[in-house]
Predicted model as a PDB file, atoms N, CA, C, CB and O in Angstrom, pLDDT in the B-factor column:
MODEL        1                                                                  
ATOM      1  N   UNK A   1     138.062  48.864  95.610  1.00 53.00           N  
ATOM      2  CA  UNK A   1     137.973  47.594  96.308  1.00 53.00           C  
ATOM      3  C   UNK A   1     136.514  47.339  96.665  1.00 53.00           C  
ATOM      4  CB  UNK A   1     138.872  47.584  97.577  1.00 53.00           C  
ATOM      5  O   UNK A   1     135.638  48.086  97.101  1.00 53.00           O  
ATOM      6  N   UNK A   2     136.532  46.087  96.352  1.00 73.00           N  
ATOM      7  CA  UNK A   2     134.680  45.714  96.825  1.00 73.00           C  
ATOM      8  C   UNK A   2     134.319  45.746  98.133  1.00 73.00           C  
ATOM      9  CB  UNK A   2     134.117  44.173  96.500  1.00 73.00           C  
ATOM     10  O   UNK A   2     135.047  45.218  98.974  1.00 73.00           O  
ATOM     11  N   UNK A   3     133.058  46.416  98.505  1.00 84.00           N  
ATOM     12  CA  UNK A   3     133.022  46.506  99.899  1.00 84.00           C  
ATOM     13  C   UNK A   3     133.374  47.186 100.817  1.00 84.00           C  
ATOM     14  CB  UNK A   3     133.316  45.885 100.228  1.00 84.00           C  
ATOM     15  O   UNK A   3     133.326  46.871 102.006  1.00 84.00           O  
ATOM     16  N   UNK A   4     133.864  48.448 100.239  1.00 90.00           N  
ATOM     17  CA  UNK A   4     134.441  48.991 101.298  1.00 90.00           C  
ATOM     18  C   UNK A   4     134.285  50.461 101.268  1.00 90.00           C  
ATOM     19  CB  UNK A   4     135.771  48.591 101.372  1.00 90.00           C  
ATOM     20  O   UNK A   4     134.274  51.038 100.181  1.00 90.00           O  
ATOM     21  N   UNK A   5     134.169  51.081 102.330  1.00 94.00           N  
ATOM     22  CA  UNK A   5     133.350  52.449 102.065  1.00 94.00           C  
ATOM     23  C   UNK A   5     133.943  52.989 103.078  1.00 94.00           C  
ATOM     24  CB  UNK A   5     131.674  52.543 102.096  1.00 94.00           C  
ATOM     25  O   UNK A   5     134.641  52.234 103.755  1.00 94.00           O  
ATOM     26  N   UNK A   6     133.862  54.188 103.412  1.00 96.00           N  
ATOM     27  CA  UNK A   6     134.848  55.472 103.809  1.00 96.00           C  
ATOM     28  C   UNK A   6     134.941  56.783 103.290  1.00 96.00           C  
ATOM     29  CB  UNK A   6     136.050  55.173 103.632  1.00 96.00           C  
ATOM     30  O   UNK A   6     134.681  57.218 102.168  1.00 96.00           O  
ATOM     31  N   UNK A   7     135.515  57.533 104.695  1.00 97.00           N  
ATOM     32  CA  UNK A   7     135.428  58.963 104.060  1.00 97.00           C  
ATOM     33  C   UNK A   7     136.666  59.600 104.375  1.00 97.00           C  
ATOM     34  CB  UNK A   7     134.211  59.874 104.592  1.00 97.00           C  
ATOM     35  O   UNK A   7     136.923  60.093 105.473  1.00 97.00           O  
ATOM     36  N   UNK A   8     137.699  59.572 103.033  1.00 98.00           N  
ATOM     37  CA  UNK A   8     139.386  60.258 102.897  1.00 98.00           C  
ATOM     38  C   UNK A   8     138.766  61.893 102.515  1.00 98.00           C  
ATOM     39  CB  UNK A   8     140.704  59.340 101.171  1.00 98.00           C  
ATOM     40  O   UNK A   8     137.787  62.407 101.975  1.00 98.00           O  
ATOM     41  N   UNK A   9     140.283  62.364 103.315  1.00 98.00           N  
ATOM     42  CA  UNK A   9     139.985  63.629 103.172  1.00 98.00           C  
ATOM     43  C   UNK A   9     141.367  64.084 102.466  1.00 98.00           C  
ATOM     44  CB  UNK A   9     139.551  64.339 104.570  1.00 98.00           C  
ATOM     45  O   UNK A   9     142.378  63.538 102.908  1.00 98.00           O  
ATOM     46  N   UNK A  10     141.536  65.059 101.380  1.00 98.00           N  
ATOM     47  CA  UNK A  10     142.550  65.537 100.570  1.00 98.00           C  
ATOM     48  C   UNK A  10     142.747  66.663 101.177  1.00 98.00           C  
ATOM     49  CB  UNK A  10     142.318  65.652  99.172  1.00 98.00           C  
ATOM     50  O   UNK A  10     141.837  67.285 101.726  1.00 98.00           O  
ATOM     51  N   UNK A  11     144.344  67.162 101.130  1.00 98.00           N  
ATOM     52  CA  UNK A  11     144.306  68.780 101.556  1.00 98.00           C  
ATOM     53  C   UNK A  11     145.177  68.739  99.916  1.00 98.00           C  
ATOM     54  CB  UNK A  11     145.349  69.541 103.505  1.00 98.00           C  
ATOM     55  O   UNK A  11     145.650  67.751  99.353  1.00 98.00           O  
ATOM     56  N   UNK A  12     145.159  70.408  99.380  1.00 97.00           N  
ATOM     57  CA  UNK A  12     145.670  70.743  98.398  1.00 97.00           C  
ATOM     58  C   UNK A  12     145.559  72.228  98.508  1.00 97.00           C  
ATOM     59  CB  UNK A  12     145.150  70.101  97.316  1.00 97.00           C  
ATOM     60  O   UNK A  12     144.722  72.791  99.214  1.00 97.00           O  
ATOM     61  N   UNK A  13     146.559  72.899  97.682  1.00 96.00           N  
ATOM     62  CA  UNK A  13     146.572  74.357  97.561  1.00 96.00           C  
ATOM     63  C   UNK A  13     146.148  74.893  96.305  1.00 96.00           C  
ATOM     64  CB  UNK A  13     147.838  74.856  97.807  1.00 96.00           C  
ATOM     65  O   UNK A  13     146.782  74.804  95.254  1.00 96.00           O  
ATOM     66  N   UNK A  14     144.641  75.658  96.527  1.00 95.00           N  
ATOM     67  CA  UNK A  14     144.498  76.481  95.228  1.00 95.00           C  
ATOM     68  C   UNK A  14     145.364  77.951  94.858  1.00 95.00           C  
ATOM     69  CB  UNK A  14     143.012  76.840  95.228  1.00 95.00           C  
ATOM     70  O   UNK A  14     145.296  79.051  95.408  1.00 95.00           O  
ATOM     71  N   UNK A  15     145.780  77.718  94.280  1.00 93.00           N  
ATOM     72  CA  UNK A  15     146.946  78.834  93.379  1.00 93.00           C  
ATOM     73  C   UNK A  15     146.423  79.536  92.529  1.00 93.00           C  
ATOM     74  CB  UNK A  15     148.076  78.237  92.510  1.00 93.00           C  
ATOM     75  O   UNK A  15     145.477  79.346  91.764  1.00 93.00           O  
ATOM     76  N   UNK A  16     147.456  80.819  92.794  1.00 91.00           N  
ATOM     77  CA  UNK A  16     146.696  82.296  92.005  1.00 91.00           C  
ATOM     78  C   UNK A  16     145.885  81.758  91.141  1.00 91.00           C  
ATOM     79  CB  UNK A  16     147.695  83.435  91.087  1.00 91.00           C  
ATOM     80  O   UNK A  16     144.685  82.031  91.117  1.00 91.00           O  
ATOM     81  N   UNK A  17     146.252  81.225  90.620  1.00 89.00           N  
ATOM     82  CA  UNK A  17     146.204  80.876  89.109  1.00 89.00           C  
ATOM     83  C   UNK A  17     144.782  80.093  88.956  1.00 89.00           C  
ATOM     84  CB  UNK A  17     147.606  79.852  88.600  1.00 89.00           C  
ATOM     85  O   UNK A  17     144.188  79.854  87.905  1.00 89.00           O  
ATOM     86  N   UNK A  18     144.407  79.769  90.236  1.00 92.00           N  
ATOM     87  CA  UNK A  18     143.249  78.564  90.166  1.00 92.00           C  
ATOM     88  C   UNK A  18     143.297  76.755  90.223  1.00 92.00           C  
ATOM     89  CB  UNK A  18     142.679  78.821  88.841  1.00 92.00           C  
ATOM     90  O   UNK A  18     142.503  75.925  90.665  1.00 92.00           O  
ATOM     91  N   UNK A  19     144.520  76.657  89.604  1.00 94.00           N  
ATOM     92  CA  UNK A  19     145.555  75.941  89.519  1.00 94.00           C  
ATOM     93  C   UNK A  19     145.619  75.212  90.598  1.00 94.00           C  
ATOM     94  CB  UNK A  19     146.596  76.583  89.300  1.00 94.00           C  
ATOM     95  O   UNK A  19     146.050  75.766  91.609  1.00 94.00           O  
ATOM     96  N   UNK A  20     145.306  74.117  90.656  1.00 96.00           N  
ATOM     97  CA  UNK A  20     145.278  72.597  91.703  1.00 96.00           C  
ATOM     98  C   UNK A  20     146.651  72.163  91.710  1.00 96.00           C  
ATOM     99  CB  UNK A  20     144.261  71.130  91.070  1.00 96.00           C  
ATOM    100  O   UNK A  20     147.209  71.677  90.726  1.00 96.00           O  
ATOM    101  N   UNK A  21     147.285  72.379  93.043  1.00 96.00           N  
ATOM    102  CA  UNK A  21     148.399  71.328  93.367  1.00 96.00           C  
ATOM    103  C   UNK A  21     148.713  70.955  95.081  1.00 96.00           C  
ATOM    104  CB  UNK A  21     149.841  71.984  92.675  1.00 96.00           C  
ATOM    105  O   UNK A  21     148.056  71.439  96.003  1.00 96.00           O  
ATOM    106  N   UNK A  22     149.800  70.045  95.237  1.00 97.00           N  
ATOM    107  CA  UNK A  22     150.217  69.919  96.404  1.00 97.00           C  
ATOM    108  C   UNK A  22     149.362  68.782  97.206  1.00 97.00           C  
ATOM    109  CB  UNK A  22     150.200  71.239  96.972  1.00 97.00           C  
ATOM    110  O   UNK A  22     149.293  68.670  98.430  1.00 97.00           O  
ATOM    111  N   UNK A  23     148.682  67.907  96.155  1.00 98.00           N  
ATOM    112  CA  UNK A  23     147.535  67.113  97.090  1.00 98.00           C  
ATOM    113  C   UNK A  23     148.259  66.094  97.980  1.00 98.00           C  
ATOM    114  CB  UNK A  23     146.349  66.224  96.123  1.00 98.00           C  
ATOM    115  O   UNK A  23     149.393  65.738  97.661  1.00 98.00           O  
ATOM    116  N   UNK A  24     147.402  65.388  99.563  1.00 97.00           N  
ATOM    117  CA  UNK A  24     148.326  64.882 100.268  1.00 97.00           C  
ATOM    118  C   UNK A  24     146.419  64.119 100.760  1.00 97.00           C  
ATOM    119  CB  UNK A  24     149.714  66.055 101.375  1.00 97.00           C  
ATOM    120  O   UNK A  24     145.255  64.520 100.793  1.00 97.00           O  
ATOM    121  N   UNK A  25     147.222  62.826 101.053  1.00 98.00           N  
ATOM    122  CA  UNK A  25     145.884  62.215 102.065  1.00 98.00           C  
ATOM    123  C   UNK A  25     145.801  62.701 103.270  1.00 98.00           C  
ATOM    124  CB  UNK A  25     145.886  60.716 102.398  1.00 98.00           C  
ATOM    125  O   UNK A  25     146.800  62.161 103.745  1.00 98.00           O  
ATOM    126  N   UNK A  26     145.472  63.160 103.905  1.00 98.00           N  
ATOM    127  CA  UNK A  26     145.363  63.986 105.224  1.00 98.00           C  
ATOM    128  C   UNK A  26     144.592  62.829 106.605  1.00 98.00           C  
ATOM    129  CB  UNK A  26     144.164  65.585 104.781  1.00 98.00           C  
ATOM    130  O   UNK A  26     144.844  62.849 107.810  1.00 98.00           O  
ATOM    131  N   UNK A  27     143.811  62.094 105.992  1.00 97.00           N  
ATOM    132  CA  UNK A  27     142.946  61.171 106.306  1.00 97.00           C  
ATOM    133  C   UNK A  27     142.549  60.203 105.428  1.00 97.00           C  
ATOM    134  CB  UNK A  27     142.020  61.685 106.687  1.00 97.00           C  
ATOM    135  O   UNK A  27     141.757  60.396 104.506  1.00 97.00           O  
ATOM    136  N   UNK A  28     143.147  59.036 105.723  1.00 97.00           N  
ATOM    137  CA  UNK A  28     143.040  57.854 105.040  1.00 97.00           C  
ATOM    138  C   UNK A  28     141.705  56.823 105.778  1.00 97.00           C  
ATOM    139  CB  UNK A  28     144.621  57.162 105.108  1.00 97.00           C  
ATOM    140  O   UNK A  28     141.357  56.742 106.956  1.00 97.00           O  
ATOM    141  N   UNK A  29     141.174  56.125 104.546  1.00 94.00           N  
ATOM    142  CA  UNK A  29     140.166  55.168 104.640  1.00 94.00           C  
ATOM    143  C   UNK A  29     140.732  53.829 104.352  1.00 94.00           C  
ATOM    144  CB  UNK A  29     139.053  55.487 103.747  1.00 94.00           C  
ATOM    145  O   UNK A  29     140.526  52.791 104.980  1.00 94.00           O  
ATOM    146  N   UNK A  30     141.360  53.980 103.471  1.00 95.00           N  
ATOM    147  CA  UNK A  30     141.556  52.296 102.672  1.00 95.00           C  
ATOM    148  C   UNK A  30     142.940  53.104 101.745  1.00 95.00           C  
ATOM    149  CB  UNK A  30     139.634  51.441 101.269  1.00 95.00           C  
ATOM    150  O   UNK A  30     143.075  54.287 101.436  1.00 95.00           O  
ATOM    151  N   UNK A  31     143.815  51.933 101.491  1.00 95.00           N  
ATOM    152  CA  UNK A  31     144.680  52.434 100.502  1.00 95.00           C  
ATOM    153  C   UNK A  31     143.931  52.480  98.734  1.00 95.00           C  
ATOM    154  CB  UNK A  31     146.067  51.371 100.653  1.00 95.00           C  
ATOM    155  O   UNK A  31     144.638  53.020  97.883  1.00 95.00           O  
ATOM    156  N   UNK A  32     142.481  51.888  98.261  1.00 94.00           N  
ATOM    157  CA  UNK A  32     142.150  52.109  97.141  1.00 94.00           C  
ATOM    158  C   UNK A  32     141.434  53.231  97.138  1.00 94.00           C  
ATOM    159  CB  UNK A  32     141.617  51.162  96.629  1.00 94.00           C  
ATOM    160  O   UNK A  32     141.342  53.911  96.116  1.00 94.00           O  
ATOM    161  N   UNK A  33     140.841  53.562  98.278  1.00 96.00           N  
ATOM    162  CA  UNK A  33     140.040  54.807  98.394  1.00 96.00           C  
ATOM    163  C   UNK A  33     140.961  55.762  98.431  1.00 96.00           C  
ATOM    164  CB  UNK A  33     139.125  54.919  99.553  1.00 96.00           C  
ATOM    165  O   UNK A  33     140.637  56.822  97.895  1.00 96.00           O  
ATOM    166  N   UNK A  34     141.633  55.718  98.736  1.00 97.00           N  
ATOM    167  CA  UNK A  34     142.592  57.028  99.057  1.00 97.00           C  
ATOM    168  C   UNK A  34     143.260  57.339  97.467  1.00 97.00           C  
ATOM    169  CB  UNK A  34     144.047  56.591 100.436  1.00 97.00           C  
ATOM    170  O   UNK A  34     143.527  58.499  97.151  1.00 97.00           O  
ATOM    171  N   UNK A  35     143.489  56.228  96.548  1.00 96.00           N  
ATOM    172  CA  UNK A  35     144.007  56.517  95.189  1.00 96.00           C  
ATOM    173  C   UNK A  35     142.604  56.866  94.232  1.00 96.00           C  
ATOM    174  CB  UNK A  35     144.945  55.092  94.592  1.00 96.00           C  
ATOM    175  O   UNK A  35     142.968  57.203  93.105  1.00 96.00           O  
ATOM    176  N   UNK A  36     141.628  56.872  94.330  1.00 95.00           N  
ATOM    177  CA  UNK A  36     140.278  57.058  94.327  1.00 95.00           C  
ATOM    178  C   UNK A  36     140.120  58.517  94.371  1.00 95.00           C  
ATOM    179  CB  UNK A  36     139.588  56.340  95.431  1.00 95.00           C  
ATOM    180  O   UNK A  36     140.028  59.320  93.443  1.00 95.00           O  
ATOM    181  N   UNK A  37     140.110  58.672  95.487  1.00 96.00           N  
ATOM    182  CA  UNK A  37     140.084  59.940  95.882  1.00 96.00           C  
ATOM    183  C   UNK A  37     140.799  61.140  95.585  1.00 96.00           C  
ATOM    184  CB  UNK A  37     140.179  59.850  96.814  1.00 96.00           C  
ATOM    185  O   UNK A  37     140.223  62.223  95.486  1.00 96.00           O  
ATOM    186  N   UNK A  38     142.280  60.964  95.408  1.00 97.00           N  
ATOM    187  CA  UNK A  38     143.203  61.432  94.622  1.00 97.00           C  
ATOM    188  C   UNK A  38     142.740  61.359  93.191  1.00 97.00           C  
ATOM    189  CB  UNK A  38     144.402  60.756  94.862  1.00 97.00           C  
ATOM    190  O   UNK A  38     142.748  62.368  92.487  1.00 97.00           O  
ATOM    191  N   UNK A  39     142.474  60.583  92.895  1.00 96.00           N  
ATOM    192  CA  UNK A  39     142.395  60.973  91.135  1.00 96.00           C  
ATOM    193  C   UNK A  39     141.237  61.585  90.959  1.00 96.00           C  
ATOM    194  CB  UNK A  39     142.388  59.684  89.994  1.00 96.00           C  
ATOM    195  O   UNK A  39     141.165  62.281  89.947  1.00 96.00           O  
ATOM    196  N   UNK A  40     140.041  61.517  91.844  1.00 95.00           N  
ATOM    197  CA  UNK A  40     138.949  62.703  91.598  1.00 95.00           C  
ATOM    198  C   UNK A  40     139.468  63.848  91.817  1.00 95.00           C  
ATOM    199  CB  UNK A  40     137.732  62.693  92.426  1.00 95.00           C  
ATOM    200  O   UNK A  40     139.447  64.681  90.911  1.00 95.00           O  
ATOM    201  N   UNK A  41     139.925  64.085  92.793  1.00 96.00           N  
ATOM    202  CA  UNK A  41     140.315  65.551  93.352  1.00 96.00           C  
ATOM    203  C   UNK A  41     141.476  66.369  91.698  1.00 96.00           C  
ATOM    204  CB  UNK A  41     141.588  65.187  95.370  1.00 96.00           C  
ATOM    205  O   UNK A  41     141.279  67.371  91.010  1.00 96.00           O  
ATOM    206  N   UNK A  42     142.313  65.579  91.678  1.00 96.00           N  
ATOM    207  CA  UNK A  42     143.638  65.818  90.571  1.00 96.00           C  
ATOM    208  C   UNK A  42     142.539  65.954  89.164  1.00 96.00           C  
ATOM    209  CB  UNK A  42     145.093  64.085  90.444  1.00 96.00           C  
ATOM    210  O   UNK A  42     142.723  66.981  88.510  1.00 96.00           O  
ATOM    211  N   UNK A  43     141.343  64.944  88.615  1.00 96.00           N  
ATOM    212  CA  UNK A  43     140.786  65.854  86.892  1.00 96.00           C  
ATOM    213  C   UNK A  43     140.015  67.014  87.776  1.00 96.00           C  
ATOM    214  CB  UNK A  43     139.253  64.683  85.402  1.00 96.00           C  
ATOM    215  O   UNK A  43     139.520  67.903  87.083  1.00 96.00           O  
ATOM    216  N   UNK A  44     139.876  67.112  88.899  1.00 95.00           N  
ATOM    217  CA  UNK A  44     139.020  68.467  88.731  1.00 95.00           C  
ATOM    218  C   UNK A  44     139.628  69.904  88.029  1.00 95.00           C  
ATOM    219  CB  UNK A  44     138.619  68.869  90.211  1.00 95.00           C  
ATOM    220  O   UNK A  44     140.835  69.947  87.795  1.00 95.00           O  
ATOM    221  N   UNK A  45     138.610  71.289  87.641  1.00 96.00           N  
ATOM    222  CA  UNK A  45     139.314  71.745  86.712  1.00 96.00           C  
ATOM    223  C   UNK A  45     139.580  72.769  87.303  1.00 96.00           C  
ATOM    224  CB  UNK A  45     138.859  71.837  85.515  1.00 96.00           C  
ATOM    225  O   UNK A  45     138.776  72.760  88.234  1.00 96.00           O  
ATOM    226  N   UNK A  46     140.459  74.079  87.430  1.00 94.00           N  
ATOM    227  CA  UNK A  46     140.678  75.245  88.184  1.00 94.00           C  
ATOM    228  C   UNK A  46     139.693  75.182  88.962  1.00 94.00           C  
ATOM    229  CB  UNK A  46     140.779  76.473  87.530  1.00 94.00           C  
ATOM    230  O   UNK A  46     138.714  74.445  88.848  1.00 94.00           O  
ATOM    231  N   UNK A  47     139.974  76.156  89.999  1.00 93.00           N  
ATOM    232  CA  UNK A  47     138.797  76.757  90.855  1.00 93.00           C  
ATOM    233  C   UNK A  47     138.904  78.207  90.960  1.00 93.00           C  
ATOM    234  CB  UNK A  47     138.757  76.189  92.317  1.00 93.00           C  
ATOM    235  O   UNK A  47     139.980  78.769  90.758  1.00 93.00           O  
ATOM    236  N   UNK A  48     137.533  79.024  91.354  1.00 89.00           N  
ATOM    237  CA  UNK A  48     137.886  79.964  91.491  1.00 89.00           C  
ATOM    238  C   UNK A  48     138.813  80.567  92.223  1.00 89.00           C  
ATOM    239  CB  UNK A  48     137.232  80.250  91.556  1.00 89.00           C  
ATOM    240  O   UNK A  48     138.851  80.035  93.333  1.00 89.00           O  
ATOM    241  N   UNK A  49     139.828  81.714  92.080  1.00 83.00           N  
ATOM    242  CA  UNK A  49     140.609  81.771  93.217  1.00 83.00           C  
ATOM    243  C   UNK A  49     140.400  82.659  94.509  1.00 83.00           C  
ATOM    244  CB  UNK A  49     141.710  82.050  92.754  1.00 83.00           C  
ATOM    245  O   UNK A  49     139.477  83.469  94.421  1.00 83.00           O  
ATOM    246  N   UNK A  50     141.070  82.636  95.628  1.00 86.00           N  
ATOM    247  CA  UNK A  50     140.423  82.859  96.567  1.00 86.00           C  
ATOM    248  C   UNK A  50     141.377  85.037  96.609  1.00 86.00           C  
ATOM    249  CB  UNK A  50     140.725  81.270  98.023  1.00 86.00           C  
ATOM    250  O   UNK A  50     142.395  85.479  96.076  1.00 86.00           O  
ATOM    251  N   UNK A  51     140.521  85.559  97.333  1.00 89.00           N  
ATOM    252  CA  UNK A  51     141.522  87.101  96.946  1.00 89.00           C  
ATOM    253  C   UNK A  51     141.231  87.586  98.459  1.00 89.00           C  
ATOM    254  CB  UNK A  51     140.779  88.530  95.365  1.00 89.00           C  
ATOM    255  O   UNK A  51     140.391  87.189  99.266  1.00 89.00           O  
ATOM    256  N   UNK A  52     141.981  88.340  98.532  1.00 91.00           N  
ATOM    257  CA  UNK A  52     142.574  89.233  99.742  1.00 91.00           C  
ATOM    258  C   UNK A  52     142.803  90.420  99.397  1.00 91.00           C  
ATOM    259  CB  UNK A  52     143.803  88.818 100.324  1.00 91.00           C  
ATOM    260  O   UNK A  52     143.756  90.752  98.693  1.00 91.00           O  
ATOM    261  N   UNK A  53     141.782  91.332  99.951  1.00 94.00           N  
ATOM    262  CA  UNK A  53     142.408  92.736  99.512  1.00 94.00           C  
ATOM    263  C   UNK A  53     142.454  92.713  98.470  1.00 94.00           C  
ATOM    264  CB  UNK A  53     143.597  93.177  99.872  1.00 94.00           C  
ATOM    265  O   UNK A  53     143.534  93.149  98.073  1.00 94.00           O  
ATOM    266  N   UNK A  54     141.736  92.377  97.624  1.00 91.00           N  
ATOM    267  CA  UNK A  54     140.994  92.127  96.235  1.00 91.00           C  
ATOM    268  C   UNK A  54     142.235  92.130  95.488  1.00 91.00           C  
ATOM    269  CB  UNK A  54     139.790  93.310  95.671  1.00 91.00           C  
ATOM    270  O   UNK A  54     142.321  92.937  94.562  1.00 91.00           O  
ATOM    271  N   UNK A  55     143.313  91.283  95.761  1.00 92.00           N  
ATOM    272  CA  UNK A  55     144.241  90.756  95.055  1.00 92.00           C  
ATOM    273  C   UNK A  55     144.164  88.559  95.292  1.00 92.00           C  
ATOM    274  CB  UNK A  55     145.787  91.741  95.739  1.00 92.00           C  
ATOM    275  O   UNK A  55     143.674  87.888  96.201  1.00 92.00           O  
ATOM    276  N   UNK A  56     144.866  88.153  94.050  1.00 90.00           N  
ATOM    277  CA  UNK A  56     144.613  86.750  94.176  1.00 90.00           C  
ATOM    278  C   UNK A  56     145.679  86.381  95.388  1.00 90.00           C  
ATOM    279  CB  UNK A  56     144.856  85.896  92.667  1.00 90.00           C  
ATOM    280  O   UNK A  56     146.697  87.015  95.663  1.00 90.00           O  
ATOM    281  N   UNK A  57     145.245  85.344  95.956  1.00 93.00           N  
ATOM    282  CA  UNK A  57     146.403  84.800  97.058  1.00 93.00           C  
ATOM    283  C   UNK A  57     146.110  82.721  96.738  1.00 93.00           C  
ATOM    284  CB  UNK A  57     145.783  85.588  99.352  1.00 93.00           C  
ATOM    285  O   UNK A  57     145.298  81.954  96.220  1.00 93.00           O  
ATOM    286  N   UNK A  58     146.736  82.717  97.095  1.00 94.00           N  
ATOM    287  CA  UNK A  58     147.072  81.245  96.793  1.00 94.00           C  
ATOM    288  C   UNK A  58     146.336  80.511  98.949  1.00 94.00           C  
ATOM    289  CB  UNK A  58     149.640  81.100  96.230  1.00 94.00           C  
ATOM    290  O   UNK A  58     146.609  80.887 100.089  1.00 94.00           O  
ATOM    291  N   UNK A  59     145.528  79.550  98.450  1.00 94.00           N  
ATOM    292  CA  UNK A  59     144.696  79.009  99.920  1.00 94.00           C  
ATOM    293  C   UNK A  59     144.762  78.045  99.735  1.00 94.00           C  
ATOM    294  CB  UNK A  59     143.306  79.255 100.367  1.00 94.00           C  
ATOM    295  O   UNK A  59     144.656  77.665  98.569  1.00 94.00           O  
ATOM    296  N   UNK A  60     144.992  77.030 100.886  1.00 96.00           N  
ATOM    297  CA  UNK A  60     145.156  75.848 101.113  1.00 96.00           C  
ATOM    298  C   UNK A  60     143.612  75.089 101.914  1.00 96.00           C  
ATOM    299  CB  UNK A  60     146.536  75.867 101.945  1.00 96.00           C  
ATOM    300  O   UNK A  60     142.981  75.581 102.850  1.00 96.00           O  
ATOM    301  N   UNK A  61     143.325  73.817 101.206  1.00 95.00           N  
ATOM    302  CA  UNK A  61     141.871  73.462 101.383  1.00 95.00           C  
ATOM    303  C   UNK A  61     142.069  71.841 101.907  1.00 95.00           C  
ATOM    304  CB  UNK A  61     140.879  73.673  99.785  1.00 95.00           C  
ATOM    305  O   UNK A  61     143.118  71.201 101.836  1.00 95.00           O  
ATOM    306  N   UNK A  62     141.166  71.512 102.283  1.00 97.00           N  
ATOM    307  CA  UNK A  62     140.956  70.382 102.939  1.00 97.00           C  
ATOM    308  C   UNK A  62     139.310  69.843 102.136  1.00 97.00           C  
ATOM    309  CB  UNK A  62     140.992  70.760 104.764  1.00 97.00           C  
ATOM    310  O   UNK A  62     138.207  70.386 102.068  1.00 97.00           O  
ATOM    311  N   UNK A  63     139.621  69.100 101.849  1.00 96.00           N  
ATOM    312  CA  UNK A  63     138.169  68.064 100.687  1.00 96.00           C  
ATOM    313  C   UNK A  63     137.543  66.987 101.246  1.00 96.00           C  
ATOM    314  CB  UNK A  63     138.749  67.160  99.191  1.00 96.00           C  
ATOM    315  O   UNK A  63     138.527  66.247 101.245  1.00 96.00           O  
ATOM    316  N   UNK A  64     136.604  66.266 101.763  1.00 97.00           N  
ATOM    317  CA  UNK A  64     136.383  64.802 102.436  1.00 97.00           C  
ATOM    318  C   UNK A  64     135.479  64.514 101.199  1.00 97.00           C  
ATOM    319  CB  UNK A  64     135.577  64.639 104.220  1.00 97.00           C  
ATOM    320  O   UNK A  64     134.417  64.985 100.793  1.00 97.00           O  
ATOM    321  N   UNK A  65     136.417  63.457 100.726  1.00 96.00           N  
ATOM    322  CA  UNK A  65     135.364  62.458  99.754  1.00 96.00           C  
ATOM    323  C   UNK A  65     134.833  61.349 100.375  1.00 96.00           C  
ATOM    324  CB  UNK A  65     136.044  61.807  98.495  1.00 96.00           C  
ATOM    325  O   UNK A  65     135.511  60.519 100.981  1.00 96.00           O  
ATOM    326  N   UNK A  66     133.630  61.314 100.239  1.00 96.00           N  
ATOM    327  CA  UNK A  66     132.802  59.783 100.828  1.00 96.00           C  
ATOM    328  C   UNK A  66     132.241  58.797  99.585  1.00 96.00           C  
ATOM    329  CB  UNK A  66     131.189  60.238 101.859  1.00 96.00           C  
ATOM    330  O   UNK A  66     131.646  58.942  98.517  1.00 96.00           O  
ATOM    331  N   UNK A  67     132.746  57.813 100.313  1.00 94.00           N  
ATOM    332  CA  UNK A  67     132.927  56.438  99.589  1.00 94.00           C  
ATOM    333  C   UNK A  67     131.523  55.585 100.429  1.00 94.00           C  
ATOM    334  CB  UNK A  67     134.821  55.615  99.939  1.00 94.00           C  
ATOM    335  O   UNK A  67     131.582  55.162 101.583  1.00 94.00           O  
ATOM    336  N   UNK A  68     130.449  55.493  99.615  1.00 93.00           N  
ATOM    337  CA  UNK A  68     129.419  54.625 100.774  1.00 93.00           C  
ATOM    338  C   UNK A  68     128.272  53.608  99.189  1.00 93.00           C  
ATOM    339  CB  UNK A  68     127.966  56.408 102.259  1.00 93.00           C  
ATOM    340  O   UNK A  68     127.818  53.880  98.077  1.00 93.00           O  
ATOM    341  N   UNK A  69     128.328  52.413 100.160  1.00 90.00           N  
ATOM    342  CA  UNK A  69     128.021  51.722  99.112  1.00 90.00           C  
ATOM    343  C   UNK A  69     126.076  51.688  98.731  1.00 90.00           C  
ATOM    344  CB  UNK A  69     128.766  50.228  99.499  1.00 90.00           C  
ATOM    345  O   UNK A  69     125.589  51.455  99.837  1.00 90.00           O  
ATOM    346  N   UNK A  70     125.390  51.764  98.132  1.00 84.00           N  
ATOM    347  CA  UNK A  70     124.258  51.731  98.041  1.00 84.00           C  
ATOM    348  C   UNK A  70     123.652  50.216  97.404  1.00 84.00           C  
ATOM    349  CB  UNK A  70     124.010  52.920  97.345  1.00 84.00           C  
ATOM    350  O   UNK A  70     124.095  49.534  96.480  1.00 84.00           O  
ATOM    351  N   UNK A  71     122.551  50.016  98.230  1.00 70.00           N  
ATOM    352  CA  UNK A  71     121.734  48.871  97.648  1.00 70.00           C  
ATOM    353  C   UNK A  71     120.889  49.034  96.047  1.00 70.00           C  
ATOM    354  CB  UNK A  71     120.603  48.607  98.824  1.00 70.00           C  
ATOM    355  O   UNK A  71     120.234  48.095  95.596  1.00 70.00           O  
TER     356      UNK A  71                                                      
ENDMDL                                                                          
END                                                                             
């Protein structure tokens, strides 16, 4: 949407696997930012995974994407 700028924040769970799921708006800006924001977060590609006792464990994250318009 034109004009409009904000900062949504995603929570999602990285899995053993690295594996992105479970995303949720946690903090909404705008309803286009927020589908915005979601679809950046969703092509990103595995992440590393997070380990415990040097085994993989599955962690739940919180993301703030900022939306700000430049001249």
């Amino acid at each position: 949407a034109e004009g409009i700028e904000g900062k949504v924040f995603i929570s999602f769970v990285v899995k053993e696997s690295g594996k992105l799921e479970g995303f949720e708006v946690v903090k909404s800006a705008d309803e286009s930012l927020d589908a915005a924001a979601l679809d950046i977060i969703q092509a990103m590609p595995n992440w590393t995974l997070a380990e415990k006792n040097g085994k993989p464990v599955a962690m739940k994250m919180t993301l703030p994407v900022n939306f700000a318009l430049t001249n």
